[in-house]
C-alpha positions as MATLAB code, in Angstrom:
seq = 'XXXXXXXXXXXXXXXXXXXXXXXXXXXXXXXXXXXXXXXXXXXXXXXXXXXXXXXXXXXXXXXXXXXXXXXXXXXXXXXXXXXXXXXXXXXXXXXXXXXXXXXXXXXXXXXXXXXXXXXXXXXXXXXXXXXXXXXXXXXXXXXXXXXXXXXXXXXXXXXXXXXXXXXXXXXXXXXXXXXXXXXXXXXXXXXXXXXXXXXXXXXXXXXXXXXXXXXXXXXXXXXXXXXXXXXXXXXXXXXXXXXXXXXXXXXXXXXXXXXXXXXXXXXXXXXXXXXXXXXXXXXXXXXXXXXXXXXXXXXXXXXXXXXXXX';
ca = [
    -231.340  -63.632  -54.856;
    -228.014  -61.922  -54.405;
    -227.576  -58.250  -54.763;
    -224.704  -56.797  -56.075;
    -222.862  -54.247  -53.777;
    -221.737  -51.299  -55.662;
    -218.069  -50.786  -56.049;
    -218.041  -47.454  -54.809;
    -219.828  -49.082  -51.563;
    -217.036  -51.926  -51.556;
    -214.077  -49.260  -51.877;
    -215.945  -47.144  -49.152;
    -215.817  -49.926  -46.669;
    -212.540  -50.997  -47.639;
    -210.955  -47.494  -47.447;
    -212.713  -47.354  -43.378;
    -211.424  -50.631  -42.032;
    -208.124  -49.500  -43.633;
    -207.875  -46.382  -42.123;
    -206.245  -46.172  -38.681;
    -207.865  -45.484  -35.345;
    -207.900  -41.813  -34.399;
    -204.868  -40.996  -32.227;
    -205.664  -40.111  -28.697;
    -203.834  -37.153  -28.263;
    -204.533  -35.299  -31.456;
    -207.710  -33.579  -30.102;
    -205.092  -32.669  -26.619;
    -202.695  -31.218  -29.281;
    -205.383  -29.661  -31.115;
    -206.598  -27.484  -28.132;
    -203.272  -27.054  -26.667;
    -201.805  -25.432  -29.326;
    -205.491  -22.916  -29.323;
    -203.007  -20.975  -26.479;
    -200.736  -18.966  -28.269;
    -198.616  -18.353  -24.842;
    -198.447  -22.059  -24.175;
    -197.281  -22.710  -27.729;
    -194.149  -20.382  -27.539;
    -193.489  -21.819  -23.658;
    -193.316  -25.096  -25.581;
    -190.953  -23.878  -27.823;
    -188.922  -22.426  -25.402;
    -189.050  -25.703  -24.043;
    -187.685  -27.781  -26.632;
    -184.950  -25.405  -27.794;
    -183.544  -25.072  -23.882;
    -183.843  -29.130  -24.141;
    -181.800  -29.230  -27.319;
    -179.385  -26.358  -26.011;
    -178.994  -28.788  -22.622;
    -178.295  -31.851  -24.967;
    -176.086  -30.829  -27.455;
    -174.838  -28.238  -25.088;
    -170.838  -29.353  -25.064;
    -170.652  -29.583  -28.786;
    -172.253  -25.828  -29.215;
    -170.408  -23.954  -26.179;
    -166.787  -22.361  -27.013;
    -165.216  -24.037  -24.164;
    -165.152  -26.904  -21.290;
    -165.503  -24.599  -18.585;
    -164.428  -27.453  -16.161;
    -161.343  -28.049  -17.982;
    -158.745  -25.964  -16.324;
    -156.552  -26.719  -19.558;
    -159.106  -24.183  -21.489;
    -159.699  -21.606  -18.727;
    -156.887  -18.943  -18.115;
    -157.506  -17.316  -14.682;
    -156.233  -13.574  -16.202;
    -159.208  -13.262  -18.295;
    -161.541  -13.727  -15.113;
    -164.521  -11.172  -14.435;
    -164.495   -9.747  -18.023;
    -167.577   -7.762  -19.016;
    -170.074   -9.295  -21.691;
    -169.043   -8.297  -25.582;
    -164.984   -8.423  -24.508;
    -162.272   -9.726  -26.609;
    -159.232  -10.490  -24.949;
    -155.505   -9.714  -26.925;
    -155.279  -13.371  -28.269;
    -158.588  -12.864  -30.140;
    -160.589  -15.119  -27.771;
    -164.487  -13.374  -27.678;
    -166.856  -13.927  -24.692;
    -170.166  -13.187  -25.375;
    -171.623  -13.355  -21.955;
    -168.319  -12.494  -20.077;
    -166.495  -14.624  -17.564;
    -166.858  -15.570  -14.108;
    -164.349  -15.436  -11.133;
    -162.596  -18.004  -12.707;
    -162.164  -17.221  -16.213;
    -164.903  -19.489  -17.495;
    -167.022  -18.358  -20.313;
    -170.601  -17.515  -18.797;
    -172.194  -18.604  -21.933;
    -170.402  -22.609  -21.914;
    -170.609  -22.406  -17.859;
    -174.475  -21.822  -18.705;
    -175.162  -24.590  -21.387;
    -173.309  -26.849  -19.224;
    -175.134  -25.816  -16.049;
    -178.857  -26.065  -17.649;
    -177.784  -29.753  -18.898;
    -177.480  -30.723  -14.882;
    -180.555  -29.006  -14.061;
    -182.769  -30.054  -16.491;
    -181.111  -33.877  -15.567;
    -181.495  -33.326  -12.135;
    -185.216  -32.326  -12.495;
    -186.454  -34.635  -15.435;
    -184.527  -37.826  -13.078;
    -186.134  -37.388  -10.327;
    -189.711  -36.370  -11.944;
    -189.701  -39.481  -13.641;
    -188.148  -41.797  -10.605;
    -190.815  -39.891   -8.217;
    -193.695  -40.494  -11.290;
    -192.420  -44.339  -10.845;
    -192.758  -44.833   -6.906;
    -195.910  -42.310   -6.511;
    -197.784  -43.912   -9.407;
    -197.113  -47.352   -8.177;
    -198.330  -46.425   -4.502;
    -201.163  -44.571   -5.137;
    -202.339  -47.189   -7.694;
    -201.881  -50.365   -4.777;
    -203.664  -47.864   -2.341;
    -206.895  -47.822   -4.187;
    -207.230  -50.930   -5.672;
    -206.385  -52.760   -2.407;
    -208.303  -50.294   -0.044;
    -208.587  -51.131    3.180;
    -205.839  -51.230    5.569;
    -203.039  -50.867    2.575;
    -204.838  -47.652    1.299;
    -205.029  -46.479    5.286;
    -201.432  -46.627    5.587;
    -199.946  -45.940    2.360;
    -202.270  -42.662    2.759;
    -201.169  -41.702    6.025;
    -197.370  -41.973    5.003;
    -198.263  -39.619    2.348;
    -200.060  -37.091    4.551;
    -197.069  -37.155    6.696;
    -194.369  -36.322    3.978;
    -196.338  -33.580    2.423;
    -197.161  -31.826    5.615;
    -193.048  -31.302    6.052;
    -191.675  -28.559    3.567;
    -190.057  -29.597    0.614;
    -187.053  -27.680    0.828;
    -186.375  -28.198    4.407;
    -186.647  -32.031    4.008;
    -184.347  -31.637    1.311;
    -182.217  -29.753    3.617;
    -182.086  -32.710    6.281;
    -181.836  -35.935    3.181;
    -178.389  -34.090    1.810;
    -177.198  -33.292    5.616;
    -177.263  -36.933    6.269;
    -176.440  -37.896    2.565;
    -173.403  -35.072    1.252;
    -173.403  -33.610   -1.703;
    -173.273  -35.515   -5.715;
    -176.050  -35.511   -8.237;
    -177.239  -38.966   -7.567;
    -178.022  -37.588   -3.531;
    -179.894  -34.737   -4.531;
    -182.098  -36.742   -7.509;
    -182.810  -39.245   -4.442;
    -183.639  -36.248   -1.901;
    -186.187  -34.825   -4.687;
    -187.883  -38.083   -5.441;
    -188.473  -38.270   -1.330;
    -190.297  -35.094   -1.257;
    -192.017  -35.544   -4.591;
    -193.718  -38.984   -4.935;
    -196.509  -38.240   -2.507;
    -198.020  -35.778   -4.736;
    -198.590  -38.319   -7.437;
    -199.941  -41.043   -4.784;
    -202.208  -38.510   -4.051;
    -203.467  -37.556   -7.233;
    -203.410  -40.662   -9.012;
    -205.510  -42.471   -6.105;
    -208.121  -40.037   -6.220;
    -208.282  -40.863   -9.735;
    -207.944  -44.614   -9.185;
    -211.122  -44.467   -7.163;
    -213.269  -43.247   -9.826;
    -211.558  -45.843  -12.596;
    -211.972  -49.068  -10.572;
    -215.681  -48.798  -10.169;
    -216.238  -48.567  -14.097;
    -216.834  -52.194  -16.041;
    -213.793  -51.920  -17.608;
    -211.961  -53.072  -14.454;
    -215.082  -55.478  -13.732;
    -214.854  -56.997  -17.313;
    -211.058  -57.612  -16.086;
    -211.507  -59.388  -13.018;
    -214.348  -61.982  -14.927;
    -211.914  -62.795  -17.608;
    -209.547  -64.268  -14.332;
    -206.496  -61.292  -15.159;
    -204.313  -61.018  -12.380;
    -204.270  -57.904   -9.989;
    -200.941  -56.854  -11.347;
    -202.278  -56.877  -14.824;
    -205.349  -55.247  -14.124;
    -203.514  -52.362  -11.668;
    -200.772  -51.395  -14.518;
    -202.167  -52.691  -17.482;
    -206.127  -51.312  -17.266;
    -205.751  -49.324  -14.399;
    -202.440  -47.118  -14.585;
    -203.072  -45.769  -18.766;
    -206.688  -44.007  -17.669;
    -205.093  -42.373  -14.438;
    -202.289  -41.024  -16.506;
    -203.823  -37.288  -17.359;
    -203.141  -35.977  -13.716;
    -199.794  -37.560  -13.412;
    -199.174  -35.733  -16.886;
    -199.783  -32.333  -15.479;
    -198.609  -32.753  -11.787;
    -195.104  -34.162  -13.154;
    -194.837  -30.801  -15.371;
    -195.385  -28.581  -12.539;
    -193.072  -30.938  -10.648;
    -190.186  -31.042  -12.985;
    -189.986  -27.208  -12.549;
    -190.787  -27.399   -8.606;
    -187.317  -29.778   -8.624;
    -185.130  -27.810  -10.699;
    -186.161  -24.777   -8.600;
    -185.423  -26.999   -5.236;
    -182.042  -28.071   -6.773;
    -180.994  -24.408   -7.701;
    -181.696  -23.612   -4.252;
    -179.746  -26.411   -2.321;
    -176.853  -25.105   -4.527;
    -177.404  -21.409   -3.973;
    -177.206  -22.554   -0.630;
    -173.920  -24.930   -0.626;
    -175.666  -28.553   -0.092;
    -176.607  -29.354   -3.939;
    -174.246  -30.200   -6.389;
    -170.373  -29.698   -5.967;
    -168.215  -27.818   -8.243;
    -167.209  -30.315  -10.572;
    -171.353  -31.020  -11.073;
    -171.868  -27.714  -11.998;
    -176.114  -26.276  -12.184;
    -177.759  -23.285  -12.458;
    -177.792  -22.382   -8.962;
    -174.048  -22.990   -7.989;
    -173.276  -20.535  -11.090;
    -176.376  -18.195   -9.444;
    -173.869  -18.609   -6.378;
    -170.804  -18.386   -7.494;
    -171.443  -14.529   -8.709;
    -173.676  -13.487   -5.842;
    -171.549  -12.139   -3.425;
    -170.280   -9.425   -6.638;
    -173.282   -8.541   -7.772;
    -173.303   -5.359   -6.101;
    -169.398   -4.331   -7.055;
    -170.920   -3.886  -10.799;
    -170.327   -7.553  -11.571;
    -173.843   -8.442  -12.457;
    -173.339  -10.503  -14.923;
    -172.087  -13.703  -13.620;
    -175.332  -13.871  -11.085;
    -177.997  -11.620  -13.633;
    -177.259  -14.208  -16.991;
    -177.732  -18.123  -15.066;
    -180.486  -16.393  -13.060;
    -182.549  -15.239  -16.382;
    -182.171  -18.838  -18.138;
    -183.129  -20.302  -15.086;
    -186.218  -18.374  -14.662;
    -187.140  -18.419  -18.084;
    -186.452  -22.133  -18.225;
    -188.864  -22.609  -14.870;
    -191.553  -19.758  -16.377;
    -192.106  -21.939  -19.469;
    -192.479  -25.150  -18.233;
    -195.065  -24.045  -15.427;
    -197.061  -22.258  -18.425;
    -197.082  -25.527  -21.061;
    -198.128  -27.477  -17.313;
    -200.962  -24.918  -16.768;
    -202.410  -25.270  -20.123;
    -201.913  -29.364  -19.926;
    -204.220  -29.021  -16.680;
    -206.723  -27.102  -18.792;
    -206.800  -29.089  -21.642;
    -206.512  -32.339  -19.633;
    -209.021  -31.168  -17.080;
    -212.434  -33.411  -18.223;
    -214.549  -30.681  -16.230;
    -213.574  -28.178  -19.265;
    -213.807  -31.059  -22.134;
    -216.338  -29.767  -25.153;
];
């Protein structure tokens, strides 16, 4: 004897195997966005982003294009109009270059400079740390000890020595960050590797016959990936910090790769003959830009953190 399922029932069931799997990161977003703080850093985050990308189309002027920049209206004050009508916001510089388009083109390179080399460093630190614990042994010994020995140098001053050997250019000082950055994600992401490869996910791998490079970045790699998430925040800032200071200090980027630091620079040394503009103006978007990411990365480690999950 058959009994009739209900339609209601039928519809029910239908309606559940339908419906799509929860996403992941819904309950992350849910309790991230519980900060208020972290919410507006985020913001701040996305609308320096958009300033960065659609930065030449929005500023007045190419401030590298000598054809636009006429030296006579150098060091004007912020709010000045100049005879032919031409209005500068933020003032000029030494040069004659708007501060505000010398500023949307300088936060483009640094937020370049520090997303490239975050995500190059995420790449070889990731890969390393992952090999280190799945392989143990002898691979994990040395691949460990290499890391101790880079992070017990300073970043900056190893940064110093890659771009004394190297010169200056964009592409040297992405490569001298990703040196001093990588072996904080080896570290991290082995430690969490070494919990993850016990579980019988990985064993359940290995009895179906996957290969080791399959098991490493396709099972391993996605579960390690909350650490890597929070460290490569804090890191994006750390680089964009580093970079500002290699070209506060001369050995970043050259003047025709202009950043945030090299316009910090390039007004120092008049800061204190009333000119505080041309130093005051980069050095406030800079910090702001570096104080907002650090705060969304401190409440990613909270929420992310599975000692404070509910």
């Amino acid at each position: 004897m058959s009994v009739v399922e209900p339609a209601s029932a039928r519809e029910e069931v239908a309606a559940v195997a339908a419906a799509k799997p929860p996403s992941r990161w819904r309950p992350v977003w849910q309790e991230y966005r519980e900060s208020p703080g972290a919410v507006v850093a985020l913001a701040v985050c996305m609308i320096l982003l958009a300033l960065a990308v659609f930065g030449q189309w929005i500023a007045p002027q190419n401030p590298y294009d000598l054809t636009e920049i006429s030296f006579f209206d150098s060091r004007l004050p912020p709010l000045s109009t100049t005879p032919e009508g031409t209005f500068y916001l933020l003032g000029t510089d030494n040069q004659g270059r708007d501060m505000l388009s010398a500023m949307l083109y300088g936060l483009r390179t640094s937020l370049f400079v520090g997303v490239a080399s975050g995500v190059l460093a995420i790449a070889v630190g990731v890969s390393l740390g992952l090999v280190a614990a799945y392989a143990g042994g002898a691979v994990d010994a040395m691949i460990m000890r290499v890391v101790d020995f880079m992070l017990g140098f300073p970043t900056i001053l190893v940064a110093l020595m890659m771009l004394a050997i190297l010169g200056q250019g964009i592409e040297k000082v992405i490569l001298a960050l990703v040196l001093v950055q990588w072996a904080y994600f080896a570290r991290a992401v082995r430690a969490t590797a070494l919990t993850e490869r016990s579980k019988e996910y990985i064993e359940a791998a290995r009895s179906l016959g996957l290969g080791h490079t399959r098991i490493v970045f396709g099972h391993l790699a996605p579960n390690c990936m909350p650490p890597v998430i929070v460290i490569g925040t804090m890191q994006v800032a750390s680089a964009i910090s580093a970079e500002a200071t290699l070209s506060f200090l001369g050995l970043g980027l050259p003047i025709t790769e202009p950043s945030l630091g090299l316009l910090i620079s390039n007004g120092f040394n008049v800061m204190l003959a009333g000119l505080y503009w041309i130093s005051v103006f980069p050095g406030l978007l800079l910090l702001t830009l570096i104080f907002a990411i650090n705060i969304v990365g401190d409440r990613l480690r909270e929420v992310l953190n599975p000692r404070n999950a509910r």
